[in-house]
C-alpha positions as CSV (number, residue, x, y, z in Angstrom):
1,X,92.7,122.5,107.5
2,X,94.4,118.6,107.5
3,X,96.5,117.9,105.2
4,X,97.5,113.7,104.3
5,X,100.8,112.9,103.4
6,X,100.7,109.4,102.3
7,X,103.6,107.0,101.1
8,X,102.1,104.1,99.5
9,X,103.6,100.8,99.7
10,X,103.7,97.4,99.4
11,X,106.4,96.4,101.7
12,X,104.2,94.4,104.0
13,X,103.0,92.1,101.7
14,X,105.8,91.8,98.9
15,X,107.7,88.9,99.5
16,X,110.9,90.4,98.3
17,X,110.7,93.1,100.9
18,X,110.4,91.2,103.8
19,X,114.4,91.2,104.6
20,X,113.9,95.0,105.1
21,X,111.4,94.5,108.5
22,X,113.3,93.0,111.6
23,X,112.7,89.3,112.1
24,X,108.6,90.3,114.6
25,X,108.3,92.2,111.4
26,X,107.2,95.5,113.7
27,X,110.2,97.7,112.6
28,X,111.2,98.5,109.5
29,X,114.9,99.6,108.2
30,X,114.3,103.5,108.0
31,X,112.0,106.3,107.0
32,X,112.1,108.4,103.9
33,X,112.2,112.0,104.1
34,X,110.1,113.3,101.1
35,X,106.8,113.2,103.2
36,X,108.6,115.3,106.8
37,X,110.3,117.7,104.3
38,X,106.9,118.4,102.9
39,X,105.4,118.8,106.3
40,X,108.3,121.1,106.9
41,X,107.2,123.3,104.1
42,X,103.0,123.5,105.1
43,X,102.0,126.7,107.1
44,X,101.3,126.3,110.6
45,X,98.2,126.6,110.5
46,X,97.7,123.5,109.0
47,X,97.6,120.0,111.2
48,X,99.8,117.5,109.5
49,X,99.5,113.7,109.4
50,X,102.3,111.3,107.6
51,X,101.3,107.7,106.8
52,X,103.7,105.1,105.4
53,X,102.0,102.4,104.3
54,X,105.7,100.0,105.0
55,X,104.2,100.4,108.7
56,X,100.7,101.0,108.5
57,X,97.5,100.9,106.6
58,X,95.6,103.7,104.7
59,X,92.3,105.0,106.0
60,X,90.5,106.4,103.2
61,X,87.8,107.6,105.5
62,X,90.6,109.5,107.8
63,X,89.4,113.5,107.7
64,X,91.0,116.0,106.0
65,X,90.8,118.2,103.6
66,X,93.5,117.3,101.0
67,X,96.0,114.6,100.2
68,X,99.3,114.4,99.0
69,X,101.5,111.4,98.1
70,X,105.4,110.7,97.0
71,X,105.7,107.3,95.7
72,X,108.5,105.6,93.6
73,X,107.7,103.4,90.3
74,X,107.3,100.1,91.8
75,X,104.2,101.5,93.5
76,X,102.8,103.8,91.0
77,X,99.6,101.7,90.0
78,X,98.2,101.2,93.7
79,X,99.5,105.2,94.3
80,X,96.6,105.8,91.1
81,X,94.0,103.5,92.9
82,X,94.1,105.5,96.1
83,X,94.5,108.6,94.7
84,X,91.5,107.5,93.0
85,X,89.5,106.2,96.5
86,X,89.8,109.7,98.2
87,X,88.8,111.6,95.0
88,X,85.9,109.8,95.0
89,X,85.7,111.0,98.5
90,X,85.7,115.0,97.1
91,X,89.3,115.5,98.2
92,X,91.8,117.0,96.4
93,X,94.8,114.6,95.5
94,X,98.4,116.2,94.7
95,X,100.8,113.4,93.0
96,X,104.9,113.9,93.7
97,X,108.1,111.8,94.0
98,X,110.6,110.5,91.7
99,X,108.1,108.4,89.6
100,X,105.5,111.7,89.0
101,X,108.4,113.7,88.2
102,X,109.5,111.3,85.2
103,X,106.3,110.5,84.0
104,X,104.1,113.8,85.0
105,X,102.0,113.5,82.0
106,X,100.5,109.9,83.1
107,X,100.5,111.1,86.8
108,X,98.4,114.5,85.7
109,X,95.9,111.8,84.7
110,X,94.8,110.3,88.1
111,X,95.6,113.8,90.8
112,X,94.3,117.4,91.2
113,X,97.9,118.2,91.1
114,X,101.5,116.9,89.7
115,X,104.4,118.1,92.0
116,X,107.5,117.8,89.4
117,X,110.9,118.0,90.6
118,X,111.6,118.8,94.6
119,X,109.0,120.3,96.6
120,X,111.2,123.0,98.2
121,X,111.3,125.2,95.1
122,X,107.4,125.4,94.6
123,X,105.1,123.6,97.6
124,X,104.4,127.1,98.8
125,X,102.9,127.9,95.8
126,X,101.0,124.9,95.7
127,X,99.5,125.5,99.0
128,X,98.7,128.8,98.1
129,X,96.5,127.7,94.8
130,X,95.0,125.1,96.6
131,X,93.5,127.6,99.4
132,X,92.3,129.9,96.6
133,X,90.8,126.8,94.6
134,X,93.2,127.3,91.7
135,X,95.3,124.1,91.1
136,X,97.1,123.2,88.0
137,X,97.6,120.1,87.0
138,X,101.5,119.8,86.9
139,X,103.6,122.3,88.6
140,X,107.0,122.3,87.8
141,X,109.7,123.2,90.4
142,X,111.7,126.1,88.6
143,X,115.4,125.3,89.8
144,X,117.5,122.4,92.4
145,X,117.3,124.5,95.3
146,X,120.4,125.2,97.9
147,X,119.9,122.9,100.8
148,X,120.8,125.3,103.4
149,X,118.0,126.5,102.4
150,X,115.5,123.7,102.9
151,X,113.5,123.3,106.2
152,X,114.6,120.7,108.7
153,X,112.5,117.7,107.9
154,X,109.2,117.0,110.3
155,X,111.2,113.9,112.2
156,X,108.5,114.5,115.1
157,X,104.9,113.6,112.7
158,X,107.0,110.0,111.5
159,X,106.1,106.6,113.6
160,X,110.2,106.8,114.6
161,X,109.2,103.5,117.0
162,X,108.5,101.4,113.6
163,X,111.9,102.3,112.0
164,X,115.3,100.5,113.0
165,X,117.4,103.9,112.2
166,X,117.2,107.7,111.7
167,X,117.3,109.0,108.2
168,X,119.6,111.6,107.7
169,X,120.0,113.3,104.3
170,X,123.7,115.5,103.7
171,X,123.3,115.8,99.9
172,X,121.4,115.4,97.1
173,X,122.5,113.7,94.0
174,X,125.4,111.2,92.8
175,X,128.0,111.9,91.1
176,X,128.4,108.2,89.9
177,X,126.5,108.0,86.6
178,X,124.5,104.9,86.5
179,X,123.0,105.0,83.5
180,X,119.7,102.8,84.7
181,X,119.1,105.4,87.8
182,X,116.2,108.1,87.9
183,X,118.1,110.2,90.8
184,X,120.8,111.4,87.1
185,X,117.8,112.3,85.6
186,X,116.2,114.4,89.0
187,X,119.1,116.0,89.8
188,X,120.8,116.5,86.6
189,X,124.0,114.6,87.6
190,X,124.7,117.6,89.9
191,X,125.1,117.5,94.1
192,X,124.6,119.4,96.8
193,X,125.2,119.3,100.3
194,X,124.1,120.9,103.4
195,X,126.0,123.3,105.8
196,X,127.7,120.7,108.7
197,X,126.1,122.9,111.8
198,X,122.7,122.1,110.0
199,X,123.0,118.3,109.4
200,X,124.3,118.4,113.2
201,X,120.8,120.4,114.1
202,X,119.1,117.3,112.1
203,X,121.3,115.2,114.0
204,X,120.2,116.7,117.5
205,X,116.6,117.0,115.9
206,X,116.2,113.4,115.8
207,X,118.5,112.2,119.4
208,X,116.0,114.1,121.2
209,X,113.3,111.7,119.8
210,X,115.7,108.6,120.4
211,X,119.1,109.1,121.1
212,X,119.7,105.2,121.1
213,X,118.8,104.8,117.5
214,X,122.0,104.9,115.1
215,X,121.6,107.1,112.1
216,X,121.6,106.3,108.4
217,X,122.9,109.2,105.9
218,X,120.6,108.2,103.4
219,X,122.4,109.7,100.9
220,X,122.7,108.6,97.3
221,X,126.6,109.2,98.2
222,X,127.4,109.9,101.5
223,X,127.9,113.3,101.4
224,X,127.5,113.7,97.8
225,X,130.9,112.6,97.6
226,X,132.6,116.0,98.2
227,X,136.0,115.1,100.1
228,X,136.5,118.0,101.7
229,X,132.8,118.4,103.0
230,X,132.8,114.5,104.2
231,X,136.2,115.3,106.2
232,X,134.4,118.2,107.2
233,X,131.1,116.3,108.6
234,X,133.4,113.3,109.7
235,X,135.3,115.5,112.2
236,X,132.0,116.5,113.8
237,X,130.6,113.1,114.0
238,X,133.8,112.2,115.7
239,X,133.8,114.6,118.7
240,X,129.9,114.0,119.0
241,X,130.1,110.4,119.2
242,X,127.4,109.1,116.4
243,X,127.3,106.0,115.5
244,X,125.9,105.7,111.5
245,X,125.6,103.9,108.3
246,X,126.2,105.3,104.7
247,X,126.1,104.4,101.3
248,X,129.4,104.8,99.1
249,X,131.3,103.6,95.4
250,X,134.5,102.1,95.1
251,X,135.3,105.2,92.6
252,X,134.9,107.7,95.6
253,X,136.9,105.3,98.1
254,X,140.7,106.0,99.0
255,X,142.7,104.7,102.1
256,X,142.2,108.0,103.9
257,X,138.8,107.5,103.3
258,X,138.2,104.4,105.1
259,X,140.1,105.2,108.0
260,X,138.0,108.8,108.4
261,X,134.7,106.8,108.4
262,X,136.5,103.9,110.8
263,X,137.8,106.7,112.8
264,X,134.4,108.6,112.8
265,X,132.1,106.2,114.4
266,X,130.7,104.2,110.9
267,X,129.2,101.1,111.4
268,X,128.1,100.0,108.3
269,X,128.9,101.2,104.4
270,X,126.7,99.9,101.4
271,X,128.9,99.5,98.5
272,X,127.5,99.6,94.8
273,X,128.6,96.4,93.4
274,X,128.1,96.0,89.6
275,X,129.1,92.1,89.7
276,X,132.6,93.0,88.4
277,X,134.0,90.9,92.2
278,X,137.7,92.0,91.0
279,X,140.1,90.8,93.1
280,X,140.7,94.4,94.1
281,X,136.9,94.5,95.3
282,X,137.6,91.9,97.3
283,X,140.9,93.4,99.0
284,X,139.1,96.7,99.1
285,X,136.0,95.0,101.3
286,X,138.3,92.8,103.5
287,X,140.5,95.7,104.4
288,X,137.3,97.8,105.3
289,X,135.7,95.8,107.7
290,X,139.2,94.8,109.3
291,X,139.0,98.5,110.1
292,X,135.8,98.0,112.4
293,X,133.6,98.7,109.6
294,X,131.2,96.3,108.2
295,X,130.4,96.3,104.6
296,X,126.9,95.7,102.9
297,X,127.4,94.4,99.7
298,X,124.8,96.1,97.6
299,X,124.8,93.6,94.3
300,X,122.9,94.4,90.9
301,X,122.2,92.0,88.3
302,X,121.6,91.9,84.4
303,X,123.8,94.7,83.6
304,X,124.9,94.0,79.5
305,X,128.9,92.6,80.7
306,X,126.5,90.1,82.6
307,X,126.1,86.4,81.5
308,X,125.1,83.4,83.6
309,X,128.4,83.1,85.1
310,X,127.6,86.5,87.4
311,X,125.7,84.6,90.0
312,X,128.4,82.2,90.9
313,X,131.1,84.6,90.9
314,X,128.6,86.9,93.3
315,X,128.2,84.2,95.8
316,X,132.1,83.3,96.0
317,X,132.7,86.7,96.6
318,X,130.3,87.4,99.4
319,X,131.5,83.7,101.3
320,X,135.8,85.1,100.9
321,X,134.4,88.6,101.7
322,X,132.9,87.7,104.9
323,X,130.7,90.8,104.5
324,X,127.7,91.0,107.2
325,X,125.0,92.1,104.7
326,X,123.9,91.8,101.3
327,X,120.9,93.2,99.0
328,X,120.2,91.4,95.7
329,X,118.3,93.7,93.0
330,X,117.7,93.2,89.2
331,X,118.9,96.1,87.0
332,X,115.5,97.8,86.3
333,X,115.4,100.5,83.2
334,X,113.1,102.9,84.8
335,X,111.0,105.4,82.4
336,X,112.9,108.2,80.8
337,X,116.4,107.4,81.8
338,X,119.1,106.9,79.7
339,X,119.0,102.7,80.3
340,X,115.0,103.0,79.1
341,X,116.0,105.0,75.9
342,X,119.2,102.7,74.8
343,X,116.9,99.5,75.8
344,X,113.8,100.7,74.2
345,X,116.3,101.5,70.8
346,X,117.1,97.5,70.6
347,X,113.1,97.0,72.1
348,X,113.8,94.9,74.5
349,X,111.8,96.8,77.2
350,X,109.1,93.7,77.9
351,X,106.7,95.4,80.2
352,X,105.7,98.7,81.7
353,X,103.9,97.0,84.1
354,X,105.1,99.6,87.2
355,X,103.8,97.1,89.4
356,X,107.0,95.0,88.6
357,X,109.6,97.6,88.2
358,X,110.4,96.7,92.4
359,X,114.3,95.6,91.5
360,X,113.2,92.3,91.7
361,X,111.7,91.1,88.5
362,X,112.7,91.1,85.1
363,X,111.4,93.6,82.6
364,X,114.0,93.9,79.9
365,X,116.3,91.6,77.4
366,X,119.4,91.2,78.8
367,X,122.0,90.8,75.9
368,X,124.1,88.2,77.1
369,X,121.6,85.8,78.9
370,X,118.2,84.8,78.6
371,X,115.1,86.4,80.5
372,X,114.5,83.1,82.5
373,X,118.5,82.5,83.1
374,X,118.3,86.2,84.8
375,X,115.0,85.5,86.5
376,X,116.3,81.9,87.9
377,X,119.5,82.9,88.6
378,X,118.6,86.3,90.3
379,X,115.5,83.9,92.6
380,X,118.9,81.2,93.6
381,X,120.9,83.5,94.2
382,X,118.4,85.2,96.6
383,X,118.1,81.7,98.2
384,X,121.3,81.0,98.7
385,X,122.5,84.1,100.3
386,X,119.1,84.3,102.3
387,X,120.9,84.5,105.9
388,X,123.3,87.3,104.8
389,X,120.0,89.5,103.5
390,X,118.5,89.7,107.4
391,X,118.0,92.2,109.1
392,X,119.5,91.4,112.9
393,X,118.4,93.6,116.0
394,X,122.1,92.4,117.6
395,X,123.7,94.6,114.3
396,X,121.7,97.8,116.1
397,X,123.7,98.0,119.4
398,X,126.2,100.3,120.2
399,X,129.7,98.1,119.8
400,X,132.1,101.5,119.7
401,X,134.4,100.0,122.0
402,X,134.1,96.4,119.9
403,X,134.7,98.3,116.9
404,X,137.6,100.5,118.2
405,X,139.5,96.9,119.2
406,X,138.8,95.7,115.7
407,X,140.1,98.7,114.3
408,X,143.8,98.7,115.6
409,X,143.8,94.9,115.5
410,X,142.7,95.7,111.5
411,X,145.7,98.5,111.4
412,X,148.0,96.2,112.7
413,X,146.9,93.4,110.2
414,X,146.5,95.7,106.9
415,X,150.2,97.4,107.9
416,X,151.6,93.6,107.8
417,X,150.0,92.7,104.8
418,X,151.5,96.0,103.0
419,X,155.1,95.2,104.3
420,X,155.0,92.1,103.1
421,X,153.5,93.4,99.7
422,X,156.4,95.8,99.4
423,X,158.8,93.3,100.6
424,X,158.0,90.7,97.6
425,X,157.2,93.3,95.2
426,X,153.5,92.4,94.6
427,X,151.0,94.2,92.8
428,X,147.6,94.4,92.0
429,X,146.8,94.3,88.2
430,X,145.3,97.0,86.6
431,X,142.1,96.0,85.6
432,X,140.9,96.2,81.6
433,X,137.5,97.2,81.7
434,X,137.2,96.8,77.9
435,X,137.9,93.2,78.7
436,X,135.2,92.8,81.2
437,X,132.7,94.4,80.0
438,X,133.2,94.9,76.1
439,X,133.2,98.6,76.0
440,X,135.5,101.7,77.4
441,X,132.1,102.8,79.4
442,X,129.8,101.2,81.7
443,X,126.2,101.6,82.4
444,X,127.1,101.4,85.7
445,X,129.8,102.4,88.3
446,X,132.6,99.8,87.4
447,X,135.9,99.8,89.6
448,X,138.8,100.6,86.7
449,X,141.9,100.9,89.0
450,X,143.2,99.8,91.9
451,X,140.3,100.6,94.3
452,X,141.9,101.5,98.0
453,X,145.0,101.8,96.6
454,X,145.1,105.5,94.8
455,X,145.5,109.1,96.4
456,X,143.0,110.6,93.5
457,X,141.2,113.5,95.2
458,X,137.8,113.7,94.4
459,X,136.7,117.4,93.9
């Protein structure tokens, strides 16, 4: 019995994608891990094959008796198509991912099967229908399930040659809130996060594949967020020596923080930036990558405390910043969430067209600009800042020692600056988010304090 896990995608010939591949275009940034997890989860007895269509094109006519695929919104009308091709073909199609699970009922129409929620708590069961020629249309996973619980992820069936990094996952879910995000609506603005010895098993898992690639914690928060759990995994990244890149919020960030990560072997942090570029922000992202850590400026536009001014104030930021990367992506009201249902109340959802719900086009009224002012200024922005959106193969090498140098020269530096701070009795202002944005709460994370400054604990 074969079973096809597909993840369909058009990275290869989307324009807007191509910053994600390395300059030959033969690598791209790193895997996901729906499709190994899956793998993890099929009997034995079954041979697996995982095709990622960011790195390699679909054979309809491969062999095998059933196909499964995880797909995300933007890609939702070609994941129909194929599903479509290999039904035609007699084989059974099951539909999952964080599109299917929002919008099961339109999925349902198009696959055998509709995998809703995470595949842990029910792909056994699946399996198990399937060999006894009993699908249902949707199955609905009963509960989040404990991560110590889930399989280790099938790192050996991926093409880990064609990806820059490993993808490692330590939690599941974000604290955070954004109002526009599907993963609040998945997870039920809950995390989780798995036992340290197993993401160090994960960790060894992958090395013995490559142990010159760094690792990503692809994480919606780098370990969910949970302080004592990242001080926790920090330590043992420390004494093991791995280099990696996360994603984090300035509302998670403190001092201690930072210096952990710098401490810890972190090359790179993506930062949520909602546009806000408060002078804090910029303090905050200066003092991080003075630590040996380089930021990657993560930047959303058409938020509704947005108007045309954003762009300019973005690219200002990014040149004092001197941050090493940057990704450029147009708030997108994806079905079912919260930003859909508060957009869709003033109707000023313009398209469910899935095919251009990629980050990068506009589908919704913004309230304080026009649809073309967004779509120009999102398109020169993305021109402008076109160098600092590259991927480099010179930001994969292993620069411990480089980063260790810039680390005490940063300590030195940030120690100076704080003197000098306390000597002339400067302070940041606190910042008034109601003046910024017009309302006490955001759609999106928004930095409402003195961001590297404050000792709050997060639980």
């Amino acid at each position: 019995m074969k079973l096809l896990l597909l993840e369909p995608n058009n990275a290869r010939e989307d324009p807007f994608a191509q910053c994600w591949f390395t300059a030959d275009k033969k690598r791209f940034t790193a895997p996901l891990l729906a499709l190994p997890v899956i793998a993890a989860l099929t009997p034995n007895d079954y041979e697996v094959e995982i095709r990622d269509e960011k790195i390699e094109a679909i054979n309809f006519n491969e062999p095998c008796n059933l196909v499964a695929m995880s797909y995300k919104t933007k890609d939702a009308l070609r994941t129909y198509q194929y599903a479509e091709e290999f039904r035609k073909r007699g084989i059974p199609v099951i539909l999952g991912g964080m599109h299917a699970s929002l919008l099961p009922e339109e999925a349902a129409q198009y696959a055998n099967a509709v995998v809703v929620g995470e595949a842990e708590g029910i792909w056994p069961e699946v399996i198990r229908d399937f060999e006894t020629g009993r699908l249902r249309k949707i199955y609905l996973a009963p509960k989040l399930v404990p991560l110590e619980a889930a399989p280790i992820p099938r790192f050996d069936l991926l093409k880990n040659g064609c990806y820059c990094v490993h993808s490692i996952q330590t939690s599941r879910g974000c604290l955070v809130g954004c109002e526009f995000c599907p993963v609040q609506e998945m997870f039920q603005g809950k995390t989780r996060h798995k036992p340290v010895g197993r993401v160090l098993e994960e960790i060894e898992a992958v090395q013995r594949i490559d142990r010159k690639k760094d690792i990503f914690f692809i994480d919606e928060m780098f370990a969910g967020g949970n302080r004592s759990y990242q001080k926790e995994l920090l330590k043992e990244l420390r004494r093991h020596r791995i280099n990696f890149y996360c994603i984090s919020d300035f509302k998670v960030m403190d001092p201690r923080y930072i210096w952990d990560l710098a401490r810890s072997g972190c090359k790179k942090i993506s930062i949520n930036m909602p546009g806000t570029c408060l002078p804090q922000e910029l303090k905050a992202v200066r003092a991080i990558q003075k630590l040996g850590i380089d930021v990657w400026g993560y930047f959303m536009l058409g938020f509704s405390f947005h108007d045309v001014s954003v762009f300019d104030k973005i690219e200002e930021f990014v040149a004092k910043s001197g941050m090493k990367n940057v990704t450029l992506t147009v708030m997108t009201p994806f079905a079912n969430t919260l930003m859909a249902r508060k957009i869709s109340e003033r109707n000023g959802i313009l398209t469910t067209d899935w095919n251009l719900y990629d980050q990068c086009h506009v589908v919704f009224q913004p309230e304080r600009m026009s649809v073309e002012d967004l779509k120009s200024g999102f398109l020169g922005l993305w021109k402008d800042l076109e160098d600092f959106l590259r991927i480099r193969d010179s930001q994969m090498k292993d620069d411990r020692r480089e980063r260790s140098m810039r680390r005490m020269a940063g300590v030195v530096s940030l120690g100076i600056e704080k003197a000098f701070d306390l000597l002339t009795g400067k302070k940041d202002q606190p910042v008034d988010l109601e003046a910024i944005i017009g309302k006490k709460k955001a759609e999106v994370s928004v930095t409402i304090d003195n961001v590297m400054e404050r000792k709050r604990k997060v639980a």
